[in-house]
N, C-alpha and C positions, 0 to 999 in steps of 0.2 A: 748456692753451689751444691752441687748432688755429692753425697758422702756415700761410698762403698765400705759395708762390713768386711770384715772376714769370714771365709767362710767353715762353717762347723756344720755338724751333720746335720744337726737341729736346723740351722738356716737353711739348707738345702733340700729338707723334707717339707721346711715351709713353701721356699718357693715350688717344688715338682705339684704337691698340691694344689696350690692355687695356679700351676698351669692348668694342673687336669681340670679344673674347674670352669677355665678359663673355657678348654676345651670341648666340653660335654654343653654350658651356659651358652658362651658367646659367636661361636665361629661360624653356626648356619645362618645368623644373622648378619655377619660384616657387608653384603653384597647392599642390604635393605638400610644401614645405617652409617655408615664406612665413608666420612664424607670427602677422601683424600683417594679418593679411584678418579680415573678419569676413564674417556672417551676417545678410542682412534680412529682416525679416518683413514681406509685404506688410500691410499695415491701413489704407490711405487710402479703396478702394472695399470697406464693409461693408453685411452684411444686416441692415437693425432694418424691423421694421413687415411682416415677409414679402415684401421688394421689399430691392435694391440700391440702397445710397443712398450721396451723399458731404454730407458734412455737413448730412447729414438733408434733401439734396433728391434725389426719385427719380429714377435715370438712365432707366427707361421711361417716366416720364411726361415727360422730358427731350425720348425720342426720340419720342417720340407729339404734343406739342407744336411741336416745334420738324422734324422728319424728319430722315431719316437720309440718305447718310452726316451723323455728327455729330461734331464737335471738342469737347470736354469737360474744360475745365481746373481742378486744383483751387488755388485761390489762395493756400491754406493752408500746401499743402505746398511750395509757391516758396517762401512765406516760412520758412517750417521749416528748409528747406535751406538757403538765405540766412545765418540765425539757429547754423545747426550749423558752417556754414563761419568764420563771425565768430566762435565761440567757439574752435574749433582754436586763431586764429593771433592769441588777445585777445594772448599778450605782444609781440607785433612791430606795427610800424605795417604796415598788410594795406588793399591796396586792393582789393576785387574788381572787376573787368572784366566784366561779362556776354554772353556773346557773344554779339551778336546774332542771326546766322546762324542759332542753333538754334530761334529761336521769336519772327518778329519783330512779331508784330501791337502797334498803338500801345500797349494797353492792358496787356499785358505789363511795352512798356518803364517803361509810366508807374508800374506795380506794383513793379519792378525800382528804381525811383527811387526810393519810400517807401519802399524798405527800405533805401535808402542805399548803392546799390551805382554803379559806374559802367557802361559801359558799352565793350564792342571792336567794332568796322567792320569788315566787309572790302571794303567798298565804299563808292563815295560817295555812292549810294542810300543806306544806312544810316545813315554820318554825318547824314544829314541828315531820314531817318526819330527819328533819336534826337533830335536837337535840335528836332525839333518835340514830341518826347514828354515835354522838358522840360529834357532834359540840357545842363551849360554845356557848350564847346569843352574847356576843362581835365578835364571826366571823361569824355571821350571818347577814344581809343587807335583809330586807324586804321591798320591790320593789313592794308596788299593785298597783293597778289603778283603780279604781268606785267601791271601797268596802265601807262597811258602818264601821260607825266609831267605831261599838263593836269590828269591826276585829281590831281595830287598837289601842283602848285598849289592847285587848289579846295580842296583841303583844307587847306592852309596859309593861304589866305585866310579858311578860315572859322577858324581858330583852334585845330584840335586838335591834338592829341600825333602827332605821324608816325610809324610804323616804318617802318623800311626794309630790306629783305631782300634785296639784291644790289646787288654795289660801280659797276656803271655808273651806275644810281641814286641812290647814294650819290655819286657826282661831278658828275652831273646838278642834286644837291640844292647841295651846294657851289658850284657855278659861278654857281647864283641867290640863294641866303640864305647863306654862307658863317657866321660867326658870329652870324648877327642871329638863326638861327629855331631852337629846342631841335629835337633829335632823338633818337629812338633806333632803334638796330639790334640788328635779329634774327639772330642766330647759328644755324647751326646743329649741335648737339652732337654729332650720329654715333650717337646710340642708336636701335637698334631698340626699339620700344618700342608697346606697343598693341594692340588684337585684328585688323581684318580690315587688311589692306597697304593697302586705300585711304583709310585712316584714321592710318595711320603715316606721321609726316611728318618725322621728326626725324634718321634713316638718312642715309647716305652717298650716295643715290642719289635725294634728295628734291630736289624742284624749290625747297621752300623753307628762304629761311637762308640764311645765309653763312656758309660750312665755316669752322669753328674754324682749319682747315690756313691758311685766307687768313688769320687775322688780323694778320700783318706788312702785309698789302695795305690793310687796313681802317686799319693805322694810320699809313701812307703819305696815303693820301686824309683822313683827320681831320684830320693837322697839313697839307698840301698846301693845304686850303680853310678851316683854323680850326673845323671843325666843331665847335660845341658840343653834343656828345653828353653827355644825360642821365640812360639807362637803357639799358640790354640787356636783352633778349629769348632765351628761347630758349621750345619748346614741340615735346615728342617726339610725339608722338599723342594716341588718343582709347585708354580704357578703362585705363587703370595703374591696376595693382591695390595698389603699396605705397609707402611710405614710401622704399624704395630705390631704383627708377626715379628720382627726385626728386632725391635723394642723390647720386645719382650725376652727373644733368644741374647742380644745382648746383655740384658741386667743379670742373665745368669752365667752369663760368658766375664761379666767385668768383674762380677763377686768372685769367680773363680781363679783369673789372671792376678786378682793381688796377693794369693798364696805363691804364685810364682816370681821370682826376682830376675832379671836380666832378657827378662820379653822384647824383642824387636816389633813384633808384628800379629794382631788379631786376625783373623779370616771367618767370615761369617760366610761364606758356602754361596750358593747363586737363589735362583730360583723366581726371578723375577718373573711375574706373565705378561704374552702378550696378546693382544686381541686375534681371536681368528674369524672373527666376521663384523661387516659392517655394523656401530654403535656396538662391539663387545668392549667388555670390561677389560682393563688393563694395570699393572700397576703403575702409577705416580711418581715414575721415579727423581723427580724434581723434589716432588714432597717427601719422599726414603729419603732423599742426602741430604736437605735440611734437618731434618727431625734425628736420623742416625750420626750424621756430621756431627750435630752440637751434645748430643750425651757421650759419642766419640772423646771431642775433646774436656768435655769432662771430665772423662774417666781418667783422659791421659795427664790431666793434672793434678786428678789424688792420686795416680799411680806413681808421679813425681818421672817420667819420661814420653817423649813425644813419638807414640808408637806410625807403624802403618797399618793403615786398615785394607786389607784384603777382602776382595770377594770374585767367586770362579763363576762368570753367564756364561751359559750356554746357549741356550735356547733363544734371549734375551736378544744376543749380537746377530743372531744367524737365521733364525726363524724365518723372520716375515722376509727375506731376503730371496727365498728360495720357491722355484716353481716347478712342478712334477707337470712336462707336457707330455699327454698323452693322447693318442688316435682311434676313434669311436670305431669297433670293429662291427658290431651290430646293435638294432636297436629292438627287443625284443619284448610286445604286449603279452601280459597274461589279464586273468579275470582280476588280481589285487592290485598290479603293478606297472608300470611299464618301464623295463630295465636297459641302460644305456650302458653294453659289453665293452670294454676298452682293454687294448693293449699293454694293459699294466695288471697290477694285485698288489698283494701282500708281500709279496715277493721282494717287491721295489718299496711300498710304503707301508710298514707295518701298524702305525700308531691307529689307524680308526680300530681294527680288531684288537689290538693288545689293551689300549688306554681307551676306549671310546672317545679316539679325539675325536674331533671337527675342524674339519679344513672346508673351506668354502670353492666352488668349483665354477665355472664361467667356461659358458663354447666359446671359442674366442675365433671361431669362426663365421660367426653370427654377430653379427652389430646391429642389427633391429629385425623386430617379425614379433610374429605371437611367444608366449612363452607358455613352458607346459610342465609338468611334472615328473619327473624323473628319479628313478633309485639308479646311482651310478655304483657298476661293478666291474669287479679283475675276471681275470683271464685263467686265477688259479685253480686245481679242484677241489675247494671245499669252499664252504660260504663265505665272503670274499666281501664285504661292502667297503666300498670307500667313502660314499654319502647317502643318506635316505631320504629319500622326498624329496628333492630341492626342485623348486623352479629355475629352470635356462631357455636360454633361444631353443627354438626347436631343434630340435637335434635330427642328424642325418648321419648315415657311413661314412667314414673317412673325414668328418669333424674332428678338429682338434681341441678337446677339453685343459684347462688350465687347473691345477691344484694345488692352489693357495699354503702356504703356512708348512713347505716342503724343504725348508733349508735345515733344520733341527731333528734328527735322528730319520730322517725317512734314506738318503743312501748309506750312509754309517752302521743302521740297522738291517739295509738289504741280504737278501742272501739267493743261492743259485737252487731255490725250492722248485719244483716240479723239473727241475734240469733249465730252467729259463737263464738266458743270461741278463746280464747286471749293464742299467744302463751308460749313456754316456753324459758328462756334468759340464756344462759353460758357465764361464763367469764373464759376466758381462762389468765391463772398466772403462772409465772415460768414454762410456759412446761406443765401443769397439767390445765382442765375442770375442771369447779365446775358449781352445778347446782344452779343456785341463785333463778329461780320464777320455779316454776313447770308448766306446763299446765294446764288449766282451764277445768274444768268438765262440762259437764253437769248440775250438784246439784249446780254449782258455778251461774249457771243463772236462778235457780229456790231460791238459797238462799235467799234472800231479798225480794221475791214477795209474798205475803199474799195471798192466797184463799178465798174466801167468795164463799157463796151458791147462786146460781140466780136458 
């Protein structure tokens, strides 16, 4: 049985080093050695009937109905993943978190509810988008970072779970609810961890968390104001790819928890990846909730109580769920390139230029013929790529392109850049479309602007 020290500064400078170690040594290696990744096969958008369908309704007849750009979710597969995640972590008590951020229309979180999951904030818009979507106070976890402390009142007046992520905060919170309001704090562990750095938050040099190095500070301020602290927090980034990442932010999360007495619940943050192109790498999440399950309960039985383990996907439940259709406006040869113009950009889907994602693109108007090379781009004015290079059916005017891996921050992130409007999102349930946001008007981006006379 694994034994937990206590923790002292000295242990704590041990482990942050031999993360950093771990960091700079091991981590451009895990793809090459890592033998717990697996392999996805994309099958959620298939060809039946000679047309692209998800559960047997046509995405052209989708976008010919409804126009393009189009949000296109599949219902099935949030629930799928939901359902994959709940089985990993069946032997532990497992709360999931959903983070809102990644996908927040009502009808989502309401989806997100009937699966029985909760729900993470990182604002007070949220908390209170969620609580109209159905959600009590208690499965709510509100996650901010550099809000002012009215927000964080409001939030404790309306009843949810607090984190808190820096000790000014944290004395802030004390000096008003000292032992009357539960709390928990967010740490943070020192792993580099995740794909693009704007997406890695759990480092030495992240705005968020409270350095494991403070935690004599942190526990200055708990006993100083009685704080009744009832969970820790940690969460390294977005995309970890194994069971070790985890592993490793755990041992430093469970050394920490046993300075703490009357813990209900762990929360180890999300970040799961998932594939965005045929044979891409994914994490294992089969092999996460064995391997995290059983040091789980470990810990919970030299901590001497049977805690919950928490953790917030985002991207993990919604992702691959989601498709950005959009309508080939022109197809344009130069001497390097030959660029496929669509009615979309950045506008709609920010992540290829923010994070250099990769989202995989299919004409889905084309089901056999030659195929050819194409750099697919927006409609916005400045450089605008959505994909470079990719081989598709040939393309033509008025083709409707698909974009894979658009359920996870591509409308959430939208915004009305160049004066364009924001498009419209179906989720597809049982075999059946439903229109959940309508497309935005015109009047929609004159609504809120006031006129004056000059």
């Amino acid at each position: 049985m694994r034994k937990f020290c206590r923790v002292g500064f000295l242990n704590v400078r041990r482990i942050i080093l031999t993360r950093l170690f771990w960091q700079v040594c091991e981590q451009p290696f895990l793809f090459l050695f890592n033998p717990y990744l697996c392999r996805l096969k994309f099958n959620f958008m298939e060809i039946r009937d000679n047309q692209y369908q998800i559960q047997g309704v046509s995405l052209t007849r989708l976008a010919k109905e409804y126009g393009t750009p189009l949000y296109v979710y599949d219902g099935e597969k949030i629930l799928s993943q939901v359902k994959k995640l709940q089985d990993a972590f069946s032997s532990v008590k497992l709360r999931i978190k959903y983070a809102t951020k990644a996908l927040s229309n009502i009808n989502i979180l309401k989806l997100m509810k009937k699966a029985g999951t909760g729900v993470d904030a990182v604002s007070i818009e949220e908390v209170k988008l969620c609580m109209h979507a159905g959600f009590e106070p208690h499965e709510i976890m509100y996650t901010p970072n550099s809000v002012s402390f009215d927000e964080i009142q409001e939030a404790v007046n309306l009843g949810v779970m607090i984190n808190i992520d820096n000790i000014p905060m944290l004395e802030h919170f004390g000096t008003y609810y000292g032992n009357g309001v539960p709390v928990c704090i967010r740490l943070n562990p020192h792993i580099l961890a995740g794909g693009n750095a704007k997406i890695s938050v759990g480092h030495i040099d992240s705005k968020f968390g409270i350095s494991i190095l403070q935690l004599k500070h942190v526990h200055k301020v708990v006993e100083a104001y009685d704080l009744n602290v009832i969970g820790l927090h940690v969460h390294t980034g977005s995309d970890i790819l194994d069971a070790e990442v985890f592993l490793k932010g755990a041992e430093i999360l469970f050394d920490a928890a046993m300075e703490f007495k009357g813990l209900k619940f762990l929360d180890f943050g999300g970040g799961f990846k998932v594939a965005y192109k045929q044979g891409d790498i994914s994490t294992d999440i089969k092999e996460v909730g064995n391997k995290v399950s059983k040091a789980f309960k470990e810990f919970c039985e030299e901590y001497g109580s049977e805690l919950e383990i928490w953790f917030e996907p985002g991207k993990f439940l919604v992702s691959e769920s989601g498709y950005l259709l959009v309508k080939v406006n022109i197809v344009k040869s130069t001497p390097a390139s030959t660029f496929v113009g669509v009615d979309s950009g950045l506008n709609h889907l920010i992540r290829p230029m923010m994070y250099d994602a990769y989202h995989d693109v299919v004409n889905i108007s084309k089901l056999e013929g030659p195929e050819r090379v194409y750099t697919i781009v927006g409609y916005i004015c400045e450089t605008d790529t959505i994909a470079a290079d990719r081989k598709l059916r040939e393309v033509q005017e008025a083709d409707i392109i698909a974009i894979k891996n658009a359920g996870a921050y591509g409308f959430s992130m939208s915004s009305n850049y160049n004066s364009r409007l924001k498009p419209a999102e179906i989720l597809i349930l049982n075999g059946k479309p439903y229109l959940i946001r309508e497309r935005e008007t015109f009047e929609d981006i004159l609504r809120h602007q006031l006129e004056i006379e000059l």
